[in-house]
C-alpha positions in Angstrom: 167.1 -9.7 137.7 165.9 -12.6 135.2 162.3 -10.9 135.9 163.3 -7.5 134.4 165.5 -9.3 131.9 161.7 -10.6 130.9 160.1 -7.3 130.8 162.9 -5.6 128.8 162.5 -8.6 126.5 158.2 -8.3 126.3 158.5 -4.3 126.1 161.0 -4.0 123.3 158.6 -6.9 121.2 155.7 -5.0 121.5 157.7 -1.5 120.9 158.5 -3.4 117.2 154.7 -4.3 116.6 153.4 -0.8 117.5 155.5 1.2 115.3 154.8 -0.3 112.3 151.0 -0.4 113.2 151.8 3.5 113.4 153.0 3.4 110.0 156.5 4.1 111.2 159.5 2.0 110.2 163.3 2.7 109.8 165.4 0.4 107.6 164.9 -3.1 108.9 161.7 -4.6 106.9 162.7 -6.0 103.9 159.6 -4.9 101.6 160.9 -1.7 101.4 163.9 0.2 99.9 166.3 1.9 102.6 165.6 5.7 103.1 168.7 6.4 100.9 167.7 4.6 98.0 163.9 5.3 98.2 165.2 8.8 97.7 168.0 9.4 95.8 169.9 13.0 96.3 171.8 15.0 93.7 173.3 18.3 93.3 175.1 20.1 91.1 176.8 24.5 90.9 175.4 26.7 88.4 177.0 30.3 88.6 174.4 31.7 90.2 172.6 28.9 92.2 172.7 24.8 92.9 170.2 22.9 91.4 169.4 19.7 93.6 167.2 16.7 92.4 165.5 14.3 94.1 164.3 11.4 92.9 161.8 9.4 94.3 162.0 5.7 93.9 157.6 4.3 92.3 155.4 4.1 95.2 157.2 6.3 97.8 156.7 10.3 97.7 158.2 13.1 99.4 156.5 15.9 101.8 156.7 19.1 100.7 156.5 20.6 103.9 159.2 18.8 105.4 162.3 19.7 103.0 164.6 22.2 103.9 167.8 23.1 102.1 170.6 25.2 103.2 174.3 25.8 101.8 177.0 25.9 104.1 180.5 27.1 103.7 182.9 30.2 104.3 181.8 33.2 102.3 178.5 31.6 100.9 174.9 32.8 101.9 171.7 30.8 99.7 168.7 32.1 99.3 164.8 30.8 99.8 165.0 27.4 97.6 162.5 27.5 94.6 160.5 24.3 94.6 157.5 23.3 92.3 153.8 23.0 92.8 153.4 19.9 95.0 150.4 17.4 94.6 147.8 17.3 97.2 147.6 14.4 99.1 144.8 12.8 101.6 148.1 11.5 103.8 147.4 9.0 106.8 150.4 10.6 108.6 149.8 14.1 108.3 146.2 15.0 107.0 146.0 17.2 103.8 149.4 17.7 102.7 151.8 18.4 99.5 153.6 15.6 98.1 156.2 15.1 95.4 156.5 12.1 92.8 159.2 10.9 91.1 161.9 13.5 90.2 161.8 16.9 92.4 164.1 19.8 90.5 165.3 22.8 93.2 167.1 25.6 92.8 169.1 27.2 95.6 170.2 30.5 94.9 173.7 31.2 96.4 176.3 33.8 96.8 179.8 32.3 97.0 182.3 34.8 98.1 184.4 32.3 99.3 187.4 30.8 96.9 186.5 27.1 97.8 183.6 24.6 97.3 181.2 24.5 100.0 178.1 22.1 101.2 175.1 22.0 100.7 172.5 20.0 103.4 169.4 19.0 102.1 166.9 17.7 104.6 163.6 15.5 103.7 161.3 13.4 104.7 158.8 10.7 102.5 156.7 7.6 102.6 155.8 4.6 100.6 152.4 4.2 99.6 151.9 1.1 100.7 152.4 2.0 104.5 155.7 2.9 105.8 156.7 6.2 106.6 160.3 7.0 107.1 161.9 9.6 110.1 163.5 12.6 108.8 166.6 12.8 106.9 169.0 14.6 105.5 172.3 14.3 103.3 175.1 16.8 103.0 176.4 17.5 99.4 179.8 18.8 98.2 179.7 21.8 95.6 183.4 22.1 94.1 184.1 24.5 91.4 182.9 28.3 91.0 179.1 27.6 91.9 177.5 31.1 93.4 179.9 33.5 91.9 177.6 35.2 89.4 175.3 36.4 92.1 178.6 36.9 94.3 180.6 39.0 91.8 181.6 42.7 92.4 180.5 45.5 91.0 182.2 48.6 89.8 182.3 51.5 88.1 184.2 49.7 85.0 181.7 47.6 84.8 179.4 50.3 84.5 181.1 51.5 81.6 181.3 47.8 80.1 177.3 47.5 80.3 177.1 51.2 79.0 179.4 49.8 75.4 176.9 46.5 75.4 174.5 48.7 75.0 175.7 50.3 72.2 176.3 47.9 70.3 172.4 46.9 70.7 171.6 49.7 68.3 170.9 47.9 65.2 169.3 45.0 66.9 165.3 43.9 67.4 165.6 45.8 70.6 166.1 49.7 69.4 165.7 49.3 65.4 161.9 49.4 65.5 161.2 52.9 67.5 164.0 54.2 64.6 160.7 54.9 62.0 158.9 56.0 65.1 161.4 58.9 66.1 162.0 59.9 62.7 158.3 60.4 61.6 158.2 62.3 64.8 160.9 64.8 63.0 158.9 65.0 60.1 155.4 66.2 61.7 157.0 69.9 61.9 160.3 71.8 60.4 163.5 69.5 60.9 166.7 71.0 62.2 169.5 69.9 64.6 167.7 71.6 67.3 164.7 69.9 67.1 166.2 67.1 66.5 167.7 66.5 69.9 165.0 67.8 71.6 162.8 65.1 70.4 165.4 62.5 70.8 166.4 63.1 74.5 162.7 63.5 75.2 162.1 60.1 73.3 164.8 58.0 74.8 164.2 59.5 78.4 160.9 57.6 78.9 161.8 54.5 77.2 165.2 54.1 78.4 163.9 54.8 82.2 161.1 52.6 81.6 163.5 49.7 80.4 165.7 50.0 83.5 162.3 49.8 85.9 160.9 47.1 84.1 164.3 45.1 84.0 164.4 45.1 87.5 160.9 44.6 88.4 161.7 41.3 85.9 164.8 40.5 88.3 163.9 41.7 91.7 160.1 40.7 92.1 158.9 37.1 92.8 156.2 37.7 90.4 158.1 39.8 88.0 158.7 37.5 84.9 155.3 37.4 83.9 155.5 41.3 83.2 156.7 40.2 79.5 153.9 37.6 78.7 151.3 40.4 80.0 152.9 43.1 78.0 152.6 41.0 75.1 148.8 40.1 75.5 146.9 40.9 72.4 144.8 43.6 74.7 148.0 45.7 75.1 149.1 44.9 71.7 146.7 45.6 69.5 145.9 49.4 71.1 149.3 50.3 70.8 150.0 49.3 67.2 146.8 51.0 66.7 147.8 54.0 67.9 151.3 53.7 66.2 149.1 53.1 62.7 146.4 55.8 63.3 149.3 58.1 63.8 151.0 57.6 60.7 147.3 58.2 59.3 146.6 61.5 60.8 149.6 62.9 59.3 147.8 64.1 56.4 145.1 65.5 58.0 147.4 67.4 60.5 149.5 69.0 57.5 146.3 69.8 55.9 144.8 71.6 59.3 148.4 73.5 60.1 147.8 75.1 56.6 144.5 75.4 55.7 143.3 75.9 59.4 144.1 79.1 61.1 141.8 78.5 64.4 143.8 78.1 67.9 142.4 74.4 68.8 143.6 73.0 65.5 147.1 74.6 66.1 147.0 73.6 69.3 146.5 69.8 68.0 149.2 70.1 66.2 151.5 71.3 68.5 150.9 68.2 70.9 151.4 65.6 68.0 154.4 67.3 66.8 156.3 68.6 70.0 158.2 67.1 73.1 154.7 65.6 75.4 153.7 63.5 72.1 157.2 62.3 72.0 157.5 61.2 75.6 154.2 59.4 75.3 155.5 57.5 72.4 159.0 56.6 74.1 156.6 54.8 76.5 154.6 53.1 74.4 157.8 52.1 72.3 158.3 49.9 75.7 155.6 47.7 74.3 157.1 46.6 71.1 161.0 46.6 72.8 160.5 44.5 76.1 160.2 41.0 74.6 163.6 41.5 73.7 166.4 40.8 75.6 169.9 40.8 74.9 172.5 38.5 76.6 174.2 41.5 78.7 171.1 42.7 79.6 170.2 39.3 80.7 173.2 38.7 82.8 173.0 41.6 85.1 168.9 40.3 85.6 170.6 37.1 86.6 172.7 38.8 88.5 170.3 40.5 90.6 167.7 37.6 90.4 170.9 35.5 92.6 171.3 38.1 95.1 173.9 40.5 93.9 174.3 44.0 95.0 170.8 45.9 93.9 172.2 49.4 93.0 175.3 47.9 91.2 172.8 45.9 89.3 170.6 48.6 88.7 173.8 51.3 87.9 174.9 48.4 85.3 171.5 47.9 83.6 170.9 52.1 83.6 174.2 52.0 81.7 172.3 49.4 79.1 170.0 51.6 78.3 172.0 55.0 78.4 174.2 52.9 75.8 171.0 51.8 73.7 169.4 55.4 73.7 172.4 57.4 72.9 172.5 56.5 69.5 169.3 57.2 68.5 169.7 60.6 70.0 172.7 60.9 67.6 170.3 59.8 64.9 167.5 62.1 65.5 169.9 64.8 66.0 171.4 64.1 62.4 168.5 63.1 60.9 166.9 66.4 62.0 170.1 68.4 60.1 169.7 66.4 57.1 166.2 66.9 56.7 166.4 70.7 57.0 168.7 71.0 53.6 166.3 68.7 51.5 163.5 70.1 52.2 162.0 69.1 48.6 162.6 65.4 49.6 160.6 66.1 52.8 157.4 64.4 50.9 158.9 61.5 49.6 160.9 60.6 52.8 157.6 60.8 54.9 155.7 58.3 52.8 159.0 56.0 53.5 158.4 56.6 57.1 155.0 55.7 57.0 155.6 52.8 55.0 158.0 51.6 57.7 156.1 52.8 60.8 153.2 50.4 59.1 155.9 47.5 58.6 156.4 48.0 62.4 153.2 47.4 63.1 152.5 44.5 61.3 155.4 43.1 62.8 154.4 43.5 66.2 151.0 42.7 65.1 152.9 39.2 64.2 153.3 38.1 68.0 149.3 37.4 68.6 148.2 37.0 64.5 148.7 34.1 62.9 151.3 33.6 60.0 149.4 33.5 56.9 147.1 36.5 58.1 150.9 39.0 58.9 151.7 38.0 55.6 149.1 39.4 54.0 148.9 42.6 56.4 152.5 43.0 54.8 151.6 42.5 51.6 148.2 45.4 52.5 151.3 48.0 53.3 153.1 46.8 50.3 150.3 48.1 47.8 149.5 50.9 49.9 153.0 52.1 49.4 152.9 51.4 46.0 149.8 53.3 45.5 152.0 56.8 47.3 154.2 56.4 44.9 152.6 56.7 42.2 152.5 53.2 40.3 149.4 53.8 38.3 150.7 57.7 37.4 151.8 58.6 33.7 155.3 58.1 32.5 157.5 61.5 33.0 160.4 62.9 34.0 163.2 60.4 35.0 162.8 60.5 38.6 159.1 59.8 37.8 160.2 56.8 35.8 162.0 55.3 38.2 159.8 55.6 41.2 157.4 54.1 39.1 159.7 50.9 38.5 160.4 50.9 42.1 156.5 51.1 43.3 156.2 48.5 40.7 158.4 46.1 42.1 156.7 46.9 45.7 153.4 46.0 44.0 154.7 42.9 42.9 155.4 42.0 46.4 152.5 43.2 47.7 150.4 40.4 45.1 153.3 37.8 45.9 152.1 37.9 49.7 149.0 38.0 49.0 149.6 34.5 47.4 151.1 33.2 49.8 148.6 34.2 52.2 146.3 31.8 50.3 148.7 29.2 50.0 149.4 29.4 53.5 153.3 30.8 54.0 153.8 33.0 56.7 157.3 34.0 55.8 158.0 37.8 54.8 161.3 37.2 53.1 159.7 34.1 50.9 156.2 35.1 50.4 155.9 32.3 48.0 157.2 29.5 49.9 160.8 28.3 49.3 161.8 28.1 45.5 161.6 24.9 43.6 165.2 24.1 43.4 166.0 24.7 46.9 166.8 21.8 49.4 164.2 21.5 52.1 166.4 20.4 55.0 165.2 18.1 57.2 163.5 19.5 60.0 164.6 18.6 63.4 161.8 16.7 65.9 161.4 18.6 69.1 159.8 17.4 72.3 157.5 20.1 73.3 157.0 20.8 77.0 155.3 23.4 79.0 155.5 22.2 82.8 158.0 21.7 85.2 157.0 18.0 85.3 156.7 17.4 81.4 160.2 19.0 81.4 161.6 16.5 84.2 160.3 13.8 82.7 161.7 14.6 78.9 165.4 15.0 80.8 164.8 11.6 82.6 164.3 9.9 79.0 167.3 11.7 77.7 169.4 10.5 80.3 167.9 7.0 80.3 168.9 6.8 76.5 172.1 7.9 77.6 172.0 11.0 74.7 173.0 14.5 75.5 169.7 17.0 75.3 169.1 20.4 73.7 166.3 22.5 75.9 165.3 25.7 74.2 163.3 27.9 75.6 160.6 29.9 73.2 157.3 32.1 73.4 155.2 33.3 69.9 155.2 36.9 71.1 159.4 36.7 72.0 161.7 38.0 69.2 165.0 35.2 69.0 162.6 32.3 69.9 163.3 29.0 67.5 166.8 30.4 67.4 168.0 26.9 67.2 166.1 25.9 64.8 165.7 28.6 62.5 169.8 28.9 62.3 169.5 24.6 61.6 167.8 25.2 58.0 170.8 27.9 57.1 173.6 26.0 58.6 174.7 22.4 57.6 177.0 22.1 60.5 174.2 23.1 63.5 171.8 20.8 61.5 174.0 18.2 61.5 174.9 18.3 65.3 171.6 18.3 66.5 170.8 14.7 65.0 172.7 13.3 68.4 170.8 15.5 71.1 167.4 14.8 72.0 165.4 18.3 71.5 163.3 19.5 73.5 161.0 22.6 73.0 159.3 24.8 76.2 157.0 26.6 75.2 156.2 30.0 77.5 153.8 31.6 75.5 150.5 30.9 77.5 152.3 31.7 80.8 150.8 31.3 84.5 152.0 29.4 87.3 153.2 26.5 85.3 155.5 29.2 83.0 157.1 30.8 85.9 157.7 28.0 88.4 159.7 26.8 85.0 161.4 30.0 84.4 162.4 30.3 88.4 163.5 26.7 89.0 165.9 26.7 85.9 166.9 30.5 86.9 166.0 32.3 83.7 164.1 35.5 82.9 162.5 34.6 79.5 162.0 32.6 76.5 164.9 33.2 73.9 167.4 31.0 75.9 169.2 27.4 75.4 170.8 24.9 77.8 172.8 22.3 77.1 172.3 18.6 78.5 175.2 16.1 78.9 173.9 12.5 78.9 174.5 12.1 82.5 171.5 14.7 83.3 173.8 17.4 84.3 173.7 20.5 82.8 176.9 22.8 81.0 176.8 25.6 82.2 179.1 27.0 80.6 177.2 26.1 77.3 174.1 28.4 78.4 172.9 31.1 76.1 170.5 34.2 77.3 168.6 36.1 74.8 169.5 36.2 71.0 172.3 34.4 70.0 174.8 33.8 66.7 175.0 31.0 64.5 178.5 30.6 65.9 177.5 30.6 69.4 174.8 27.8 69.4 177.5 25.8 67.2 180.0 26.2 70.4 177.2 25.0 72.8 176.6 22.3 70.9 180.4 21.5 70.6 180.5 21.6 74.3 179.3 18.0 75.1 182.0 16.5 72.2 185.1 18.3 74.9 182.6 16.9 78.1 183.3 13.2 76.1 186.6 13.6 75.5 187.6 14.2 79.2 
């Protein structure tokens, strides 16, 4: 008995000298942090996921191979958890492996049909770099609130017909006003009329507004699909189509002149092409190009929605009813345009070098996304003596019309010098070629932290938090109309400007894109740049204060108003 009393004793001594010479410990040796505060859990609901952090305490790290995360609860289903590029390790446990540092960001997607909160269990395992490796663990997390419901949310015809009136009112918007010149110089190549009018509009709209629907849900729906906006705004699929959108506009002259002064078959046959339904169809595509950067708020909640989990042909229905809503109009437009046109048929001339003038405007504008500032300026200010060249501002005093399109292509030559200046002074604005006027206050321009990782963003949160100040994240690209939203809307409006002075700013910038620009987008669950979250000093984020695609003045001011009701509470 008192022998095997002896052994029990000599077997569980040497038990506690081999596992640490294993590199193996629990809990029990002092030089290290327990497993719970080496590595600190944290969740909290978004409406369409649960984004968990873990934070590892210095000198320990996490395996990436050994997480595992899964949400438990009646009515709720998660998805494949989103997790950042590891760092590759030489481990002493387990060879060549991928480790995390610091603070890890996740995010869960999850469908909660259920009317409660539910769990979440995150299981991990990590080490300490100076030789202890701890067993695996997990911890078990309680969601309360309305996480999960976004991507859980019905469908129905209703809101069909809700997405199909967001749509219309996208018409006079970034996303639809620039293929307006487009489809009305397309009226113009050949004899206007309400006919042809809607012929060309529904063959148009077709292409683009099918195109819009497949791209949006390639976006949503493919793992690699949010880099299909960066690519399409490359300046080797730029520049070709503007081009083609300019030499268009420049052919028009030489096709009048050929359908009247040519009578051979291949010429009419040219012109029949340019002027008719295929040319149109080919256009409604290309107008794809210079539309997809933008993307409006409904649009982007239905992406989200599908992106979550949500039912793919109610997703798809609502987005085709998007586009049905943002291409109706401008079939109404070409149909009255096309009616118009066919009773003032002397004005046919004049109207056309508008179109052109605005086609080229376009252009330059889209042209603006991959050329620098100074350089569009003075491409606007090339279109802006151009134009007043058509019109005639070095003809001879006549008639009263005359005189008066002379003091209008006057004035358009006057802005076509002031850009020019500007250009050599270096402004890039269209609307204040000449820089901002004298007496004008220059408001103070807000400092923004400018990011473009996953980790660079972790760490400007941590700092934000550790000052114990609420942040501002907004999410831009170059080549994205509605990026800077925030701070473009802070030198018009005193009350925005004002507000931002207590939020630390903090800039990401998307525009190069790659891995780094879509593990970003996916682990924060957004689609694109034109977005802004809202920070409360305790690192969490409102999500109720989120904003997708362009925004109001009014809007950012009641995101920003959001943390002053989070104090208050």
């Amino acid at each position: 008995m008192f022998r095997s009393f002896i052994s029990a004793i000599i077997g569980l001594t040497c038990l506690a000298v081999l596992v640490p010479a294993h590199g193996f410990e629990f809990t029990s040796n002092q030089d290290f942090l327990p497993v719970h505060e080496a590595f600190k859990v944290s969740a909290t609901g978004t409406p369409d996921s649960v984004q968990i952090r873990i934070l590892a305490a210095p000198g320990y790290y996490l395996y990436k191979s050994k997480l595992s995360f899964q949400a438990q609860g009646v009515g709720v289903r998660s998805g494949a958890a989103v997790l950042p590029a590891g760092e590759h390790k030489a481990d002493p446990y387990f060879g060549n492996v991928e480790v995390y540092h610091d603070t890890l960001v996740v995010r869960l997607p999850v469908q909660n049909h259920g009317a409660d909160g539910f769990d979440v269990r995150v299981g991990f395992q990590g080490c300490a770099e100076k030789g202890l490796c701890y067993p695996p663990d997990q911890q078990i997390i309680r969601i309360e609130g309305d996480a999960g419901i976004t991507a859980a949310s019905d469908w129905s015809a209703m809101s069909v017909v809700s997405a199909f009136i967001a749509g219309l009112k996208l018409f006079l918007t970034p996303g639809v006003l620039p293929v307006i010149p487009l489809l009305a110089f397309l009226l113009l190549l050949d004899k206007p009329s309400v006919r042809r009018g809607i012929t060309i509009g529904l063959a148009f709209t077709a292409p683009m507004a099918t195109g819009l629907v497949v791209l949006s849900s390639a976006i949503a729906l493919t793992e690699a699909g949010i880099e299909i906006q960066p690519i399409a705004q490359s300046a080797w699929i730029l520049v070709p189509s503007v081009l083609v959108l300019l030499g268009l506009a420049v052919m028009e002259t030489h096709i009048g002149k050929t359908r009247r002064d040519v009578h051979g078959h291949h010429a009419r046959r040219v012109f029949v092409f340019f002027a008719g339904a295929p040319c149109a169809v080919m256009l409604g595509l290309v107008s794809l190009i210079y539309t997809t950067p933008f993307t409006s708020s409904s649009m982007a909640a239905v992406m989200l929605y599908l992106k979550a989990g949500g039912e793919p042909i109610g997703g798809i229905a609502q987005l085709a009813g998007i586009a049905l809503g943002m291409s109706s109009p401008l079939v109404l437009f070409a149909a009255t345009l096309g009616g118009l046109l066919s009773s003032v048929g002397k004005w046919n001339e004049a109207i056309l070098v508008f179109v052109r003038a605005l086609l080229a405007i376009v252009g330059v504008w889209v042209l603006g996304r991959v050329l620098p500032g100074p350089v569009t300026l003075g491409l606007y200010g090339v279109v802006a003596v151009c134009s007043a060249v058509s019109l005639g501002v070095f003809g001879s005093l006549g008639s009263a019309l005359s005189l008066s399109s002379r003091v209008a292509a006057i004035a358009v030559l006057l802005y076509g010098i002031a850009a020019w200046i500007g250009m050599l002074k270096g402004e890039t604005s269209p609307l204040q070629p000449l820089g901002p006027g004298i007496s004008s206050e220059a408001p103070r321009e807000q400092p923004w932290i400018l990011v473009n990782t996953p980790q660079q963003l972790a760490i400007a949160l941590a700092e934000a938090k550790t000052a114990g100040s609420p942040a501002l994240v907004e999410w831009v690209a170059s080549w994205a109309p509605g990026s800077d939203q925030v701070a473009d809307t802070a030198r018009h409006v005193t009350l925005i400007r004002d507000s931002l002075g207590a939020f630390k700013t903090i800039r990401v910038d998307l525009s190069q894109g790659g891995h780094s620009v879509r593990s970003l987008l996916e682990l924060n669950g957004l689609l694109g740049p034109a977005s802004v979250q809202v920070y409360r000093s305790d690192g969490v984020e409102v999500q109720s204060s989120r904003l997708v695609g362009v925004t109001t003045a009014k809007e950012i001011a009641k995101s920003l108003q959001a943390i002053d009701n989070y104090t208050d509470k």
